[in-house]
C-alpha positions as CSV (number, residue, x, y, z in Angstrom):
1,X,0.0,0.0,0.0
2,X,1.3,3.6,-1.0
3,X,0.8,5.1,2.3
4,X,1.5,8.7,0.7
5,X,-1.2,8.1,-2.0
6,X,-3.4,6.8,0.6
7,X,-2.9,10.1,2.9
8,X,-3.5,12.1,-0.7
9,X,-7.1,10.3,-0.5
10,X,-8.2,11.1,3.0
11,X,-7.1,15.2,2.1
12,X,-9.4,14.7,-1.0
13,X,-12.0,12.9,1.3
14,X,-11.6,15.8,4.0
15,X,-11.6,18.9,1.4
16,X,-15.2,17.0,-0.3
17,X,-16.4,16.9,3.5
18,X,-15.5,20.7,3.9
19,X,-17.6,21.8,0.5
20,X,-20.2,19.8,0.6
21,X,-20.5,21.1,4.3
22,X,-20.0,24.8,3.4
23,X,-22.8,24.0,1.0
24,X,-25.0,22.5,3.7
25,X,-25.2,19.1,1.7
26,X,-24.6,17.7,5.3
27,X,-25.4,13.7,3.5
28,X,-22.2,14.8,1.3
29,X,-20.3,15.8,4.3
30,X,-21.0,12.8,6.6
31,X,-20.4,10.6,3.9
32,X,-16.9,11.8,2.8
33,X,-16.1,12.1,6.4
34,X,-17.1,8.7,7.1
35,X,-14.8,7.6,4.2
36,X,-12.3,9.2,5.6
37,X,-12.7,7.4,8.5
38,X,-12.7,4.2,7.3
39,X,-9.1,4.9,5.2
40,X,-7.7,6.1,8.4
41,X,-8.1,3.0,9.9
42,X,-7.8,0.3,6.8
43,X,-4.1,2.7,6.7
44,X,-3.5,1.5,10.6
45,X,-4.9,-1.9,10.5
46,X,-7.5,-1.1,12.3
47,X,-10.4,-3.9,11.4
48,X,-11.2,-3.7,15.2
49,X,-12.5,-0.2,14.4
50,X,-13.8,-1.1,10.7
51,X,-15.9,-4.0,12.3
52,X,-17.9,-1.6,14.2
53,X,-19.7,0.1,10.6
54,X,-23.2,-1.4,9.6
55,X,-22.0,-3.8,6.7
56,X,-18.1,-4.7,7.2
57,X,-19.2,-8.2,7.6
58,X,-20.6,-8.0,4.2
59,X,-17.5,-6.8,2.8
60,X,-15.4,-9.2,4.7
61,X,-17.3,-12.1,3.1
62,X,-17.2,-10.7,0.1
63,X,-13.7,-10.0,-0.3
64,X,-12.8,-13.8,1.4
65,X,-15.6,-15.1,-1.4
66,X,-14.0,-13.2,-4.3
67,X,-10.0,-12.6,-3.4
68,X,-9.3,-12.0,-7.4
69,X,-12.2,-9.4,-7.8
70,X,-10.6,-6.1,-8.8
71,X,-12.2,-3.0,-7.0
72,X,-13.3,-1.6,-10.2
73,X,-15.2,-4.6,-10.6
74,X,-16.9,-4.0,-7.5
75,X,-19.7,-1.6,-8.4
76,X,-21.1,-3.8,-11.3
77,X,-20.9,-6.8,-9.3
78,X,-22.7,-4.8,-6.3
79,X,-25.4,-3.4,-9.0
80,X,-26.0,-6.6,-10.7
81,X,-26.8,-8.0,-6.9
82,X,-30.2,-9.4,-5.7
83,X,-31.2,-6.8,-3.1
């Protein structure tokens, strides 16, 4: 993992948190926050911490189910998905 790249992200997450909040899109803001988050601790180890967001099991089963998936591939598989 590029940790400098990965720190690049969580600026770009925080400054899309800061406009959408300046806007008072306050969805936009918790939701690029909460990203932030969530890179902060995948970029520590932290899966204590991940664990504790509504759907990380999900993902954990996912990703143990599908260990070639690229991420790009994820949002078509996710849309294709019986809800």
């Amino acid at each position: 993992m590029d940790k400098e790249l990965m720190k690049i992200l969580a600026v770009l997450f925080l400054v899309r948190a800061e406009d959408h909040n300046k806007r008072k899109e306050f969805w936009g803001a918790v939701a690029y926050s909460n990203a932030y988050d969530w890179l902060c601790y995948a970029i520590e180890g932290r899966d204590d911490c991940l664990s504790m967001f509504d759907g990380y099991d999900i993902a954990e089963k996912f990703v143990k189910d599908n260990p070639d998936v690229a991420a790009w591939e994820l949002e078509e598989i996710f849309d294709k998905r019986e809800k």
